[in-house]
N, C-alpha and C positions, 0 to 999 in steps of 0.2 A: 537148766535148773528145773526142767518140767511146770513150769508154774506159767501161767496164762496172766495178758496184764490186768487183766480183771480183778484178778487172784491176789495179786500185790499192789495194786492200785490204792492210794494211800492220798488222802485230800487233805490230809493234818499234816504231811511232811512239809517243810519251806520249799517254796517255789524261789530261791536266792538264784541259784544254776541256772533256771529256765532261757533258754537260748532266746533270741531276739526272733528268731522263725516263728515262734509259736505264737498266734493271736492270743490275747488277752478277753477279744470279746467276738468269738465266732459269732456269727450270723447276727452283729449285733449284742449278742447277749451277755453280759459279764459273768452272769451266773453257769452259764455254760461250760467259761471254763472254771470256773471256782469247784465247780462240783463234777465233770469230767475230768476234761483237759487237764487238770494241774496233775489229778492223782495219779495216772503214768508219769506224765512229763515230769513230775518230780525225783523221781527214780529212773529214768533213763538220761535227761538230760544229766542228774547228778554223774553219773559213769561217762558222759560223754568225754572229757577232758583224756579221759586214758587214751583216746585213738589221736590227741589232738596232731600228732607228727607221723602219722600215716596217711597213707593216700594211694588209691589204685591207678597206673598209668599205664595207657593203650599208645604205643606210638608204631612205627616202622619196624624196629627191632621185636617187638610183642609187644606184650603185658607182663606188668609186675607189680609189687608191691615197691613203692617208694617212702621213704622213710628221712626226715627233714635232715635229721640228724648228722645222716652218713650222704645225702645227697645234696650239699650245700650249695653247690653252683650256679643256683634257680636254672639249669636247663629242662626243670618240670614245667614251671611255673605256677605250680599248685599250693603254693606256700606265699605266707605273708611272715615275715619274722618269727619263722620255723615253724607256725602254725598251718592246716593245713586252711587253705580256703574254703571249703565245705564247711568247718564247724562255724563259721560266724556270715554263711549267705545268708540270703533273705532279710536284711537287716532292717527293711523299713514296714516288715511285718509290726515288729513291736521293737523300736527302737532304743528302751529301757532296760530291754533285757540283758541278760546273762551273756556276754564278753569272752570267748576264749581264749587266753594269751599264753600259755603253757599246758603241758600234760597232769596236769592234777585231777584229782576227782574226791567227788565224795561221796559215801553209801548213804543216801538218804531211807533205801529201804531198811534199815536195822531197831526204825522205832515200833513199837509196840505191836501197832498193826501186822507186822512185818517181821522179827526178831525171832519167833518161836519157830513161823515156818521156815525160814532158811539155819537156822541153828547157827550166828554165824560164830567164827570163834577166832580168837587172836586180836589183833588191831584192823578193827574193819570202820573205821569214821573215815577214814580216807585215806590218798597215796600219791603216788608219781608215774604216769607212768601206763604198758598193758602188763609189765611184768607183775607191777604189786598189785595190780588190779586182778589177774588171772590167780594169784594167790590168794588171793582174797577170795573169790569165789571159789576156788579150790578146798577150801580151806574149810567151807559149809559144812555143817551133816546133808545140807538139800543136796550138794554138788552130788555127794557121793550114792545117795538115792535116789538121785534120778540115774546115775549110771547103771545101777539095776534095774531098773525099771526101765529104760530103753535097752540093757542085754536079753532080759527078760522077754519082753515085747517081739526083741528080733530071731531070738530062738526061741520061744513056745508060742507063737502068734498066738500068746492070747494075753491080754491086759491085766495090768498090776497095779494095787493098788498100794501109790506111793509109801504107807501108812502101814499097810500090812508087818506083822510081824517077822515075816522073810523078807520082805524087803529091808527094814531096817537091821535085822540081825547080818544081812550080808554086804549091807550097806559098811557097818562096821569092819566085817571080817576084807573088805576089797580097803579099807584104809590100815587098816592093820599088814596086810600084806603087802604095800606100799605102791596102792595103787594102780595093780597091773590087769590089766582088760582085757587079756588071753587066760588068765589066771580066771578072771570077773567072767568072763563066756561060759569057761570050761565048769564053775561050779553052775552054773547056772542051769546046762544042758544036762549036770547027772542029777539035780536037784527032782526031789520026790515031787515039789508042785507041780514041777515045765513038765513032770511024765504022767499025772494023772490025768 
């Protein structure tokens, strides 16, 4: 999405999501994270839930992605009742927190702070899921301008500025054309700006 957490960091969205890992009072300080700490964690732990039934696993045979769903047998043993164990370790960090028990999630970044720059569009409060999650972001004006702006970047090495009106004009035209990123390259490379 091109966007740095600083950028979206949001200290007015609910901290409801906030996983049990996150201290409530770094180094002692509650204010720390009232005014740090939450404003990411509000917005990332909110997305958390979409990965909750995946898991990377390293054994004899390699690596792969496991997935709770279709790998029921616990021969991972990476999962607690289909969740993966990673989203709820650390649990005596902050023992009140946020619980993951399925794949849901919710867009906490779509309030005010947050809503103009990713432009989101459709049903973006929440979902099930990395599929409704990946549409969801898809789904942005941001998604689609920062895919310019990393084409851009990779073919005219030299920086774009998200905002620009080529960026947004072809931001447009790469969703209009339904999203194809040999399409997204190729305008990008005869484009009068990458040749100036």
């Amino acid at each position: 999405m091109c966007v740095t957490m600083e950028q979206w960091s949001d200290t007015g969205a609910s901290d409801a999501r906030v996983g049990r890992d996150i201290d409530r009072m770094p180094a002692g300080d509650p204010l720390g994270y009232l005014t740090t700490c939450k404003g990411c964690h509000t917005g990332m732990d909110g997305f958390r839930g979409a990965f909750a039934r995946w898991d990377y696993y390293e054994g004899e045979a390699g690596s792969h992605l496991v997935n709770s769903l279709v790998h029921t047998n616990g021969r991972y043993g990476k999962f607690m009742n289909g969740v993966s164990k990673k989203m709820n370790h650390n649990e005596g960090v902050y023992p009140a927190g946020f619980v993951i028990v399925n794949s849901s999630w919710v867009n906490n970044a779509r309030g005010p702070a947050n809503s103009q720059m990713f432009g989101w569009r459709g049903s973006v409060s929440s979902g099930e899921g990395v599929k409704s999650f990946g549409e969801t972001i898809a789904n942005s004006k941001r998604f689609s301008q920062c895919m310019v702006k990393r084409a851009y970047e990779a073919v005219c090495r030299k920086d774009a500025d998200i905002q620009s009106g080529f960026v947004v004009g072809l931001a447009e035209k790469f969703e209009q054309g339904g999203y194809k990123l040999n399409a997204l390259f190729a305008e990008v490379a005869i484009s009068r700006e990458c040749n100036e």
